[in-house]
Gaussian input, Z-matrix of N, CA and C with variables (Angstrom, degrees):
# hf/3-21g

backbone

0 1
 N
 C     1     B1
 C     2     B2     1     A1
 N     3     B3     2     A2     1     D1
 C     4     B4     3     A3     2     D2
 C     5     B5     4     A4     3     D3
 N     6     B6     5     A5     4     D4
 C     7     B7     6     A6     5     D5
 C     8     B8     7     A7     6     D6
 N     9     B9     8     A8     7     D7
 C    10    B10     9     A9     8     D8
 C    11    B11    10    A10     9     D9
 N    12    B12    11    A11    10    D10
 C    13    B13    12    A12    11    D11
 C    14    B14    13    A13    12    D12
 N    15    B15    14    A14    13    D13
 C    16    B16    15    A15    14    D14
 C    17    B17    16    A16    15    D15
 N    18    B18    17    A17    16    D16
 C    19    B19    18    A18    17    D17
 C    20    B20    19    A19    18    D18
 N    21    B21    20    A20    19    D19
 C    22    B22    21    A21    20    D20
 C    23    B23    22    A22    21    D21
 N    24    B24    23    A23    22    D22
 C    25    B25    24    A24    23    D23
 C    26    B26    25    A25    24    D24
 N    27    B27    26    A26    25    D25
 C    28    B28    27    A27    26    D26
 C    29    B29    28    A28    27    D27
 N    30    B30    29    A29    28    D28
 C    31    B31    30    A30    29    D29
 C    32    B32    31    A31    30    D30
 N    33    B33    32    A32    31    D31
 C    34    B34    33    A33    32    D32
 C    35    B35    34    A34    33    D33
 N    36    B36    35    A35    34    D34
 C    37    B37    36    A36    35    D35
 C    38    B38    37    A37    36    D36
 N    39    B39    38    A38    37    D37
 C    40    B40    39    A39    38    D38
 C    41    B41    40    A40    39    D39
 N    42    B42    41    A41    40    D40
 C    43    B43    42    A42    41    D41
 C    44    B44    43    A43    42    D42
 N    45    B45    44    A44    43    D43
 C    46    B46    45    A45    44    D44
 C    47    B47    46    A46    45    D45
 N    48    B48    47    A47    46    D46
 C    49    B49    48    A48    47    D47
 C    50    B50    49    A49    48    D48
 N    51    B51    50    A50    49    D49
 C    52    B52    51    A51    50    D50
 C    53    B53    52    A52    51    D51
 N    54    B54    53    A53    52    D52
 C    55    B55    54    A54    53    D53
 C    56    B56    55    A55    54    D54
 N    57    B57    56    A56    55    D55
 C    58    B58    57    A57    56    D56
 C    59    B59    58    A58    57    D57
 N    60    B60    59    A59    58    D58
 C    61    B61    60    A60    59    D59
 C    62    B62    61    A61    60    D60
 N    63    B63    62    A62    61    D61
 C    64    B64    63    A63    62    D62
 C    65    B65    64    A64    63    D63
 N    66    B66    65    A65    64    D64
 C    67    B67    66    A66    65    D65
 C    68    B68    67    A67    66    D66
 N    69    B69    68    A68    67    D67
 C    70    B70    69    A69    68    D68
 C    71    B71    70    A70    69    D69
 N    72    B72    71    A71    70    D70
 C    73    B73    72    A72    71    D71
 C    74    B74    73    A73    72    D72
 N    75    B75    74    A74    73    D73
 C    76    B76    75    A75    74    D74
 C    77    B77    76    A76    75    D75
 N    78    B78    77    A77    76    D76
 C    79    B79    78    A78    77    D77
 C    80    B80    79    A79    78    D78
 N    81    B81    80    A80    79    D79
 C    82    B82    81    A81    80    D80
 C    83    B83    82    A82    81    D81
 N    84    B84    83    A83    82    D82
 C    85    B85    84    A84    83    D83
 C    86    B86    85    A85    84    D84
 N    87    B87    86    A86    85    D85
 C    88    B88    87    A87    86    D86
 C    89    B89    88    A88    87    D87
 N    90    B90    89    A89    88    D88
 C    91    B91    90    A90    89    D89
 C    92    B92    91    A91    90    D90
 N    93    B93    92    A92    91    D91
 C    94    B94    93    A93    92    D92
 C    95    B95    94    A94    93    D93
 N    96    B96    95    A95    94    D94
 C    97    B97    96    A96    95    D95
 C    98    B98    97    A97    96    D96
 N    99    B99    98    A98    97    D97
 C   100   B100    99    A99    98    D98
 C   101   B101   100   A100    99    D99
 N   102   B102   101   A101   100   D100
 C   103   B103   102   A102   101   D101
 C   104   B104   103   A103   102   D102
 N   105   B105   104   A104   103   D103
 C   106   B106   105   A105   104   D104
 C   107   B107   106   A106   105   D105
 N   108   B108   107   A107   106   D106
 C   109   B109   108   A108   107   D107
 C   110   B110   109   A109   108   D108
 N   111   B111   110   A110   109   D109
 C   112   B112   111   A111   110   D110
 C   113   B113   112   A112   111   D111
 N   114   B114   113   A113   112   D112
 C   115   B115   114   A114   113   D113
 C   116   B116   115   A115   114   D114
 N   117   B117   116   A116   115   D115
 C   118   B118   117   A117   116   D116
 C   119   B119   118   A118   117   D117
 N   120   B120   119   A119   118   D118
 C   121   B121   120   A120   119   D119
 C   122   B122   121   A121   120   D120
 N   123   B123   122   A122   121   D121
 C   124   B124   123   A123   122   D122
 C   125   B125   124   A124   123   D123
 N   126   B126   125   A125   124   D124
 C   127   B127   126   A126   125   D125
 C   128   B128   127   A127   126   D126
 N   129   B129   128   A128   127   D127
 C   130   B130   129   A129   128   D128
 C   131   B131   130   A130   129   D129
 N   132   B132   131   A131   130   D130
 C   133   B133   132   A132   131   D131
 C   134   B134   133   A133   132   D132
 N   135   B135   134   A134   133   D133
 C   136   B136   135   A135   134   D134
 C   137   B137   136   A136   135   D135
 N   138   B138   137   A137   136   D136
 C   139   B139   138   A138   137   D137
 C   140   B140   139   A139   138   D138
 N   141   B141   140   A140   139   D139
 C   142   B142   141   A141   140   D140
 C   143   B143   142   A142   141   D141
 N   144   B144   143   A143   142   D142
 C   145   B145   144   A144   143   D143
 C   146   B146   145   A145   144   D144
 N   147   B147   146   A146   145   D145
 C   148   B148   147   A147   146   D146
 C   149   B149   148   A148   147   D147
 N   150   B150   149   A149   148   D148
 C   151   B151   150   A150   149   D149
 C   152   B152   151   A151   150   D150
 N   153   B153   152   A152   151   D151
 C   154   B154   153   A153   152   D152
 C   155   B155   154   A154   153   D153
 N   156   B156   155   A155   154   D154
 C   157   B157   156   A156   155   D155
 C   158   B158   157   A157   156   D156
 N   159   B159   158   A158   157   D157
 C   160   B160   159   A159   158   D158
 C   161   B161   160   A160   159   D159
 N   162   B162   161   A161   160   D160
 C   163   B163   162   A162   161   D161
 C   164   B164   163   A163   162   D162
 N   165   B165   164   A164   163   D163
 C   166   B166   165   A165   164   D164
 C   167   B167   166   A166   165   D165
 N   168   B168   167   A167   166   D166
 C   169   B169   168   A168   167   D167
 C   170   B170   169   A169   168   D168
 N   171   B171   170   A170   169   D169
 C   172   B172   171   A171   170   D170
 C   173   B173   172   A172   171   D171
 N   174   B174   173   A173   172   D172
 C   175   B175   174   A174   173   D173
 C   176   B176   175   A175   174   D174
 N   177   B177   176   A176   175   D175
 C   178   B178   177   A177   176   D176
 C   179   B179   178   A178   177   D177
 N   180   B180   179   A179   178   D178
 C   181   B181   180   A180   179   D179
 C   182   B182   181   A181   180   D180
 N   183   B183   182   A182   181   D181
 C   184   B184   183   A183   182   D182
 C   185   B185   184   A184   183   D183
 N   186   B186   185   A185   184   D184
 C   187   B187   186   A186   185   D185
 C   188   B188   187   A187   186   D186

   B1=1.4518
   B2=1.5195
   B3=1.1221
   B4=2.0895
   B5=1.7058
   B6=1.4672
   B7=0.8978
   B8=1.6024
   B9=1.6010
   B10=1.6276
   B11=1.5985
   B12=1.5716
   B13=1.6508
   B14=1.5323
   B15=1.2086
   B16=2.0161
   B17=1.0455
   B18=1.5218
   B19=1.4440
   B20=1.6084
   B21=1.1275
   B22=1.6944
   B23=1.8135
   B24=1.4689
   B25=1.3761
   B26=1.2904
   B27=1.3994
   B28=1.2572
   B29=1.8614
   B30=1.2129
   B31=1.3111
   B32=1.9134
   B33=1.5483
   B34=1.1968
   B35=1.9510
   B36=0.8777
   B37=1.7620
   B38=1.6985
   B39=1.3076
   B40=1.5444
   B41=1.5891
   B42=1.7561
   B43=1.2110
   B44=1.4699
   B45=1.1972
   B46=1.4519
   B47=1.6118
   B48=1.4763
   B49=1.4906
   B50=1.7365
   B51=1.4631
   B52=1.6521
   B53=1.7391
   B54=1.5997
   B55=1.5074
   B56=1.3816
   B57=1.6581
   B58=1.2048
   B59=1.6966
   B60=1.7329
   B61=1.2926
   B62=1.7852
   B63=1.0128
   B64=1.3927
   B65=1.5627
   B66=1.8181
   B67=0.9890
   B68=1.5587
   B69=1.6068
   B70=1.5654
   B71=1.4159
   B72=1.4566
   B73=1.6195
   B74=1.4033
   B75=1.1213
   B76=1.8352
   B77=1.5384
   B78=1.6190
   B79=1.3146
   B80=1.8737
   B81=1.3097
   B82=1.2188
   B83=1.6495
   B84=1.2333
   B85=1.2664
   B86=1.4907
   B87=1.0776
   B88=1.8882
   B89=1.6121
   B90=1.3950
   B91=1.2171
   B92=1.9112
   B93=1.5932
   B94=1.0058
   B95=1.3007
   B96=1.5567
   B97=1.6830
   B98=1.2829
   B99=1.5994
   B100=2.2152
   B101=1.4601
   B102=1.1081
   B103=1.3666
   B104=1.4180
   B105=1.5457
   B106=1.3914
   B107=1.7084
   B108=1.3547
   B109=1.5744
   B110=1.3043
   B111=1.4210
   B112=1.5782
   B113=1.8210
   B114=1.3092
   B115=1.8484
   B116=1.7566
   B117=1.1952
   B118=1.7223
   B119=1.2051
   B120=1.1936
   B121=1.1057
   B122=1.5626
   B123=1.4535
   B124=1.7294
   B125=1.1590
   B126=1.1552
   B127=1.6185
   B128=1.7374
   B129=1.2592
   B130=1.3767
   B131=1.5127
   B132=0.9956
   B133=1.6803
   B134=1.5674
   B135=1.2732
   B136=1.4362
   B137=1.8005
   B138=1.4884
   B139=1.6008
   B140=1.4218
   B141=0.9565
   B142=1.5492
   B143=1.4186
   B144=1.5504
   B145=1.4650
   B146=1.8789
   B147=1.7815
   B148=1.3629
   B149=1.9986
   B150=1.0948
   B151=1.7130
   B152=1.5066
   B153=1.7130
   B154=1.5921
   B155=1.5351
   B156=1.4372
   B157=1.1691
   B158=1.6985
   B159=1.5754
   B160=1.6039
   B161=1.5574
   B162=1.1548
   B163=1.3167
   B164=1.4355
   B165=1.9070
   B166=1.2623
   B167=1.2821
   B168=1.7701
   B169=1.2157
   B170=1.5791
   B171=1.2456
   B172=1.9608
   B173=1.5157
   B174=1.5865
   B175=1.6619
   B176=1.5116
   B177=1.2425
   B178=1.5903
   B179=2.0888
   B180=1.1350
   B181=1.5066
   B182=1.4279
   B183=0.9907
   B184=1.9220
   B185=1.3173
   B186=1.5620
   B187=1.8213
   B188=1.6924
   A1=108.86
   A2=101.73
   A3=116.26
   A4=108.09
   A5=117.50
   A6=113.11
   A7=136.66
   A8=118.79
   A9=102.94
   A10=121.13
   A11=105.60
   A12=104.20
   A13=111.98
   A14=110.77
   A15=118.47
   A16=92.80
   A17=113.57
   A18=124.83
   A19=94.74
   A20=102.00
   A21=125.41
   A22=125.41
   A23=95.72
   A24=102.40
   A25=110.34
   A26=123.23
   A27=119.40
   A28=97.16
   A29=137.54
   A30=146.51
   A31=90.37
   A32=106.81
   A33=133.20
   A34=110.27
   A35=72.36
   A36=108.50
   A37=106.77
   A38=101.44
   A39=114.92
   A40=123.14
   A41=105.45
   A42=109.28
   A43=114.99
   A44=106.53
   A45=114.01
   A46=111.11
   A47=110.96
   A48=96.57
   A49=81.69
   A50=131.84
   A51=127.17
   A52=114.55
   A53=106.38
   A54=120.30
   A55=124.23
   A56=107.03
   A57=108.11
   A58=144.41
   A59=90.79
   A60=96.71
   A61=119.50
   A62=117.16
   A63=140.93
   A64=114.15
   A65=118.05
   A66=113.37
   A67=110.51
   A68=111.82
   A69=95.31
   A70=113.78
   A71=120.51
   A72=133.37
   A73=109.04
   A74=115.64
   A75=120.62
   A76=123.27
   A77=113.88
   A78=90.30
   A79=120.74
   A80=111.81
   A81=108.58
   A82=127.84
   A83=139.75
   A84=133.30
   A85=93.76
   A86=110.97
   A87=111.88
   A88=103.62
   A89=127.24
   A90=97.15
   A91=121.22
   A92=107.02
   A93=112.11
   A94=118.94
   A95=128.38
   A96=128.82
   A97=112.66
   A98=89.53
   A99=87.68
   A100=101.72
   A101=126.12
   A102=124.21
   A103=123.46
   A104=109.61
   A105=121.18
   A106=118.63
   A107=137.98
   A108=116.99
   A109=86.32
   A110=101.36
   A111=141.32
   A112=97.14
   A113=111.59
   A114=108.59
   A115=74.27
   A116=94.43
   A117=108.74
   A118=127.78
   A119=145.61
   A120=169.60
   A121=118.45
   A122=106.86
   A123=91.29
   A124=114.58
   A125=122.34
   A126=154.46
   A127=97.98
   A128=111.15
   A129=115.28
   A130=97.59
   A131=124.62
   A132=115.45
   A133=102.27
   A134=144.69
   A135=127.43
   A136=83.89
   A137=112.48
   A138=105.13
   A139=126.31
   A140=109.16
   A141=115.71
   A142=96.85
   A143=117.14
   A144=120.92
   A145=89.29
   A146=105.28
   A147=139.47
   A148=95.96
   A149=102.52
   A150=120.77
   A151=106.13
   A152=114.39
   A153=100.25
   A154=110.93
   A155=120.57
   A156=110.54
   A157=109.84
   A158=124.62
   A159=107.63
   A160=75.50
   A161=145.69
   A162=128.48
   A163=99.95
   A164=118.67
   A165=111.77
   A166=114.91
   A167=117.90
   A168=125.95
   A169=112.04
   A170=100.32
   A171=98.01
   A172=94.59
   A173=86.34
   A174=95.14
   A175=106.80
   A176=108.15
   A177=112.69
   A178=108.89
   A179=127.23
   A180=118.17
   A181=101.84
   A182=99.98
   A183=127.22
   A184=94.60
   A185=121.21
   A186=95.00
   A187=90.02
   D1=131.14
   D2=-176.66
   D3=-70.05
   D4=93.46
   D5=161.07
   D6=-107.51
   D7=143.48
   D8=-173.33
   D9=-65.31
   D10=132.55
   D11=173.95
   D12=-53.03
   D13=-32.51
   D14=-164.50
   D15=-130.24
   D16=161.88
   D17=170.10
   D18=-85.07
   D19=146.03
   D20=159.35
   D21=-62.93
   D22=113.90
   D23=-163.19
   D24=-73.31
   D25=163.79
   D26=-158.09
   D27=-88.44
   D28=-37.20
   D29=139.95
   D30=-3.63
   D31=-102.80
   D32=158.04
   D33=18.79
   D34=-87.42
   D35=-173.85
   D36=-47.53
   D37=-61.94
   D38=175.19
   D39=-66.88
   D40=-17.82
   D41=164.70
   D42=-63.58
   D43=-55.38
   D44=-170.88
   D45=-56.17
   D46=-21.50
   D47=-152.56
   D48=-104.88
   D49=27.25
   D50=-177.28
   D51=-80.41
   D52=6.33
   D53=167.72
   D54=-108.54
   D55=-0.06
   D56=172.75
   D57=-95.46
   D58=5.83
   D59=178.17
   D60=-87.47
   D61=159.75
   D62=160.78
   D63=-34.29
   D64=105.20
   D65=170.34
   D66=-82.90
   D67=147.12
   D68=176.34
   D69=-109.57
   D70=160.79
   D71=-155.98
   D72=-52.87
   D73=133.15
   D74=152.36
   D75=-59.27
   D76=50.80
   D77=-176.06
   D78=-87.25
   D79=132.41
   D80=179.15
   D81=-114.68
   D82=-158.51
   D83=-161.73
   D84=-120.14
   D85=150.45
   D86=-175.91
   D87=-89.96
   D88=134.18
   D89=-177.95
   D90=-100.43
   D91=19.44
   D92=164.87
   D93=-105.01
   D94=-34.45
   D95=178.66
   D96=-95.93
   D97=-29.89
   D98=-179.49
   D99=95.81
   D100=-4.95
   D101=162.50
   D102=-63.88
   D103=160.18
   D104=164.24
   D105=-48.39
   D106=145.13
   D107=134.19
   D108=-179.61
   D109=176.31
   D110=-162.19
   D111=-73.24
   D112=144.17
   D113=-162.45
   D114=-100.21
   D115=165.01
   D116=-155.51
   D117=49.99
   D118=35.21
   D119=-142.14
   D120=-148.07
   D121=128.37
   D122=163.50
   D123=-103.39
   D124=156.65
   D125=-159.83
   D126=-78.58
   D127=104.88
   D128=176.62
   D129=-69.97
   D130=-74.89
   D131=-156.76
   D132=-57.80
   D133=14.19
   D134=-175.75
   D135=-131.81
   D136=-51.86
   D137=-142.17
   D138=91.06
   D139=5.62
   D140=-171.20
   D141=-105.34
   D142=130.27
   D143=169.14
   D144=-138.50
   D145=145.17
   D146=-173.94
   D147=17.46
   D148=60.31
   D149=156.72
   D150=76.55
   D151=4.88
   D152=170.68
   D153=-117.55
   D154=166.32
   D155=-164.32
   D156=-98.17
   D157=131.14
   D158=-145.46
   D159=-124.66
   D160=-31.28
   D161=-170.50
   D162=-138.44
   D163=145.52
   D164=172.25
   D165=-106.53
   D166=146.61
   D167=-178.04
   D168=-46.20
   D169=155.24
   D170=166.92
   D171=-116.55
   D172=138.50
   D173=170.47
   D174=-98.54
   D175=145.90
   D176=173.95
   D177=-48.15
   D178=166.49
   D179=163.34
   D180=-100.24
   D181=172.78
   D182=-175.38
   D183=-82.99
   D184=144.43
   D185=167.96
   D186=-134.79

């Protein structure tokens, strides 16, 4: 069984763990609706991703 010769310094220790924190979100401004969203991302409320139109809105029907 693999055991350590030295205890692990706290230096040490904290090195290893300098990949474990929490990246936080890319949120950015849309620059056609002005909305919130994620950068690489397409724009749910428009459909529009990098200036072409990739999905079309649905309109509700008349009833």
């Amino acid at each position: 069984m693999a055991v350590p010769k030295r205890k692990t310094s706290k230096s040490k220790r904290n090195m290893r763990r300098s990949h474990d924190a929490l990246r936080s979100i890319n949120i950015i401004e849309d620059k056609e609706s002005g909305e919130p969203r994620l950068s690489h991302r397409l724009d749910i409320s428009t459909g529009i991703y990098n200036g072409k139109q990739i999905i079309s809105k649905k309109t509700p029907k008349d009833n």
